[in-house]
C-alpha positions in Angstrom: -80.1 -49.5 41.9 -78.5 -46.1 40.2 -81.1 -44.5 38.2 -79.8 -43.5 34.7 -80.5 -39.9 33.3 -81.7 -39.2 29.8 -79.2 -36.0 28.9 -78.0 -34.3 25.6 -75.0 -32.4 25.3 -74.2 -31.1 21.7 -71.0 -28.9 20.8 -71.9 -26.3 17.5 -69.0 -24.9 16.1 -68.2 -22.1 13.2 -67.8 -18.5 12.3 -70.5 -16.2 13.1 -74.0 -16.2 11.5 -74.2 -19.6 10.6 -77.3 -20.8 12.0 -75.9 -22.5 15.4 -78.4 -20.3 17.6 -81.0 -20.5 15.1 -80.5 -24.5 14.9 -80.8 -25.0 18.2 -84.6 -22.3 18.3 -85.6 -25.1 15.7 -84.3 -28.1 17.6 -86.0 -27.0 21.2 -89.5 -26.1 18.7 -89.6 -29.2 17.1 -89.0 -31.4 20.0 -90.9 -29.1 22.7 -93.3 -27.0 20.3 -92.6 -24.2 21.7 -89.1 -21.9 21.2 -89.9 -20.7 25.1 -88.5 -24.0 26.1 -85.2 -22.9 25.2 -83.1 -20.6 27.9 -80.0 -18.6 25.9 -77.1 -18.1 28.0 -74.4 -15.6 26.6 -71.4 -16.6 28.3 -69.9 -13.0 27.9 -72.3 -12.4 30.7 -70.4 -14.8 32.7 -67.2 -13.1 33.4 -66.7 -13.0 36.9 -67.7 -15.6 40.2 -70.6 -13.0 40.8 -72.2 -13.0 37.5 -71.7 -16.9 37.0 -73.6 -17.5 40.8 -76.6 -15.6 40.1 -76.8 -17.1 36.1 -76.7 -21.2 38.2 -79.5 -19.3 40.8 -77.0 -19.6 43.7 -77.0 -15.9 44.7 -80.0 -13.4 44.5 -78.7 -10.8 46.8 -77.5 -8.4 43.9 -80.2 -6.0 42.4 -78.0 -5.8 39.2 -79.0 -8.9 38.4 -79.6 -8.5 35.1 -81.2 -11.6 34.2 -84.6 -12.0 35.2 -84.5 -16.1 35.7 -82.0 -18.6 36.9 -80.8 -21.3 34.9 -81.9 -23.5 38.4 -85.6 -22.1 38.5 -85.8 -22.5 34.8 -85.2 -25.9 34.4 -87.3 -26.3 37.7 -90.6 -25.0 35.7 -89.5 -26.7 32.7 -87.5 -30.0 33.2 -87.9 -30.8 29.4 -86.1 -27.7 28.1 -82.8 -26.8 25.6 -79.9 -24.9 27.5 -78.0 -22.8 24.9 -74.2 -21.7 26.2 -74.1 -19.6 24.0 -70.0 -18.5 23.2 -68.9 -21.0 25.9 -65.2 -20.1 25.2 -65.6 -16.8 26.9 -67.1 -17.8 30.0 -65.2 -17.4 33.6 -63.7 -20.9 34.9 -66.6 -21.2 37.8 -69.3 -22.2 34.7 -67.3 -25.4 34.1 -67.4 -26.3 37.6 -71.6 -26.5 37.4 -71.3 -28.1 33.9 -69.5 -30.7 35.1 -71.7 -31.4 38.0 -74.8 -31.2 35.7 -73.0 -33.7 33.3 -71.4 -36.1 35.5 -74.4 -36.2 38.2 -77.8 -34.8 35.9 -78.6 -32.3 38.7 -77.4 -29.0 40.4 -78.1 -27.8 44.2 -80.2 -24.7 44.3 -78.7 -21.8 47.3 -81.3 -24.0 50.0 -79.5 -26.8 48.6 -82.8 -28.3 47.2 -81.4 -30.4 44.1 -83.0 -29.4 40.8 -82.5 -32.4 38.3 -81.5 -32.1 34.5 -82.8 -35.3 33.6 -84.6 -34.2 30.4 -83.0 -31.2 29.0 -80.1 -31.0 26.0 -77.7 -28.9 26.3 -75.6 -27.3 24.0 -72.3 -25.4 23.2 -71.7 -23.1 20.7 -68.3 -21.7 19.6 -66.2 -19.8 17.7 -63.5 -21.6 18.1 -61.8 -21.9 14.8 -63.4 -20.1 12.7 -60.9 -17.6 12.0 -58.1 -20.2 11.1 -61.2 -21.7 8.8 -61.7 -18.4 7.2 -57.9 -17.4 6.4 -57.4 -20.4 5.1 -59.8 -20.8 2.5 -59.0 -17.4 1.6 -55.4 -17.5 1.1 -56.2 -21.2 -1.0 -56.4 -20.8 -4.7 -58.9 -22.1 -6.2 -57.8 -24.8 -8.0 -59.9 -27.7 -8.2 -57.7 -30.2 -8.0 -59.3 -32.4 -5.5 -55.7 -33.6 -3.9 -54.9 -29.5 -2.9 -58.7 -29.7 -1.6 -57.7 -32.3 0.7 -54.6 -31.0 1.7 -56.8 -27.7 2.6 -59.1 -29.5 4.1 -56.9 -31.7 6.4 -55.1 -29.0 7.1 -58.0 -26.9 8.8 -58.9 -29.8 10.3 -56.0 -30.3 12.1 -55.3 -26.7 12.8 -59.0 -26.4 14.6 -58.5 -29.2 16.5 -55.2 -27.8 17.9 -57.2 -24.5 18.8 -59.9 -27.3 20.3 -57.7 -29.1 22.6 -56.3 -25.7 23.7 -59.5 -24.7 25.0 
C-alpha cells in the first residue's frame, strides 16, 4: 500500500510590494505560530549548479556558502514548515529538477543519500511574472467606466499574462 503525502504547493503572482512575501509570514504564523517556520529562498541566489547544490544541502564543500542552513536540514528540524521560492522565474534550471522530485515523490535525498521527507510542508512560488504587461496596461487604459471597455481590459491582461505564464 503507497502511502499518500499531505503537500501544498501555492503559485503568488503580481508586481512588486504587494504582500506575496508578507502573505505567506502570515500563512506559515497562523498555521505554525511561529514566522521561524517559514525558510525564504531568493531564487537570484540560485544562478548557477553550485549555488543551487548547496541551497537543496547536496554540497557543503564551499566556504562561500552563504547560506547558513540547507533547505534538506531545514525541513529535517522542522517537517511542518512553509518553503517560500521566492522570484522562482529567475532561478537556474537545476532547482526544477529538485522541485519536481519533492512534488512528484514528497521527499528529497540528502548528499549520504538519507531521504528527508516533505510530507507536511506548503510550498510556495512567487513571481513577477506579468506584472509589467498588468501595469502598462491599466496605464495606457482610459478611464472610462464603461464596464464592457473594463472587460475588454481586463480579458485582455488576462490573456496576455497567461501567454508570458506558459512561456515560463
Amino acid at each position: 500500500m503507497k502511502v499518500l503525502f499531505v503537500f501544498f504547493l501555492f503559485n503568488f503572482t503580481g508586481p512588486t510590494g504587494v504582500g506575496k512575501t508578507e502573505l505567506a509570514k502570515t500563512l506559515a504564523f497562523e498555521l505554525f505560530n511561529s514566522t521561524r517556520s517559514m525558510i525564504s529562498i531568493n531564487m537570484n541566489e540560485c544562478a548557477d549548479i553550485q549555488s543551487t547544490n548547496q541551497l537543496i544541502g547536496v554540497s557543503s564543500d564551499d566556504a562561500s556558502c552563504q547560506r547558513n542552513i540547507s533547505l534538506i536540514e531545514f525541513v529535517r528540524q522542522q517537517s511542518y514548515s512553509v518553503i517560500l521560492f521566492d522570484q522562482i522565474e529567475k532561478a537556474y534550471t537545476k532547482p526544477w529538477k529538485f522541485l519536481l522530485n519533492i512534488i512528484n515523490n514528497g521527499y528529497l535525498n540528502d548528499e549520504n543519500g538519507e531521504m528527508v521527507e516533505f510530507n507536511n510542508t506548503i510550498v510556495i512560488f512567487t513571481s513577477n511574472i506579468g506584472a509589467q504587461i498588468i501595469s502598462e496596461r491599466i496605464q495606457n487604459s482610459s478611464s472610462a467606466t464603461n464596464n464592457n471597455t473594463d472587460e475588454k481590459l481586463s480579458q485582455s491582461i488576462k490573456d496576455e499574462v497567461m501567454k508570458q505564464v506558459c512561456l515560463f
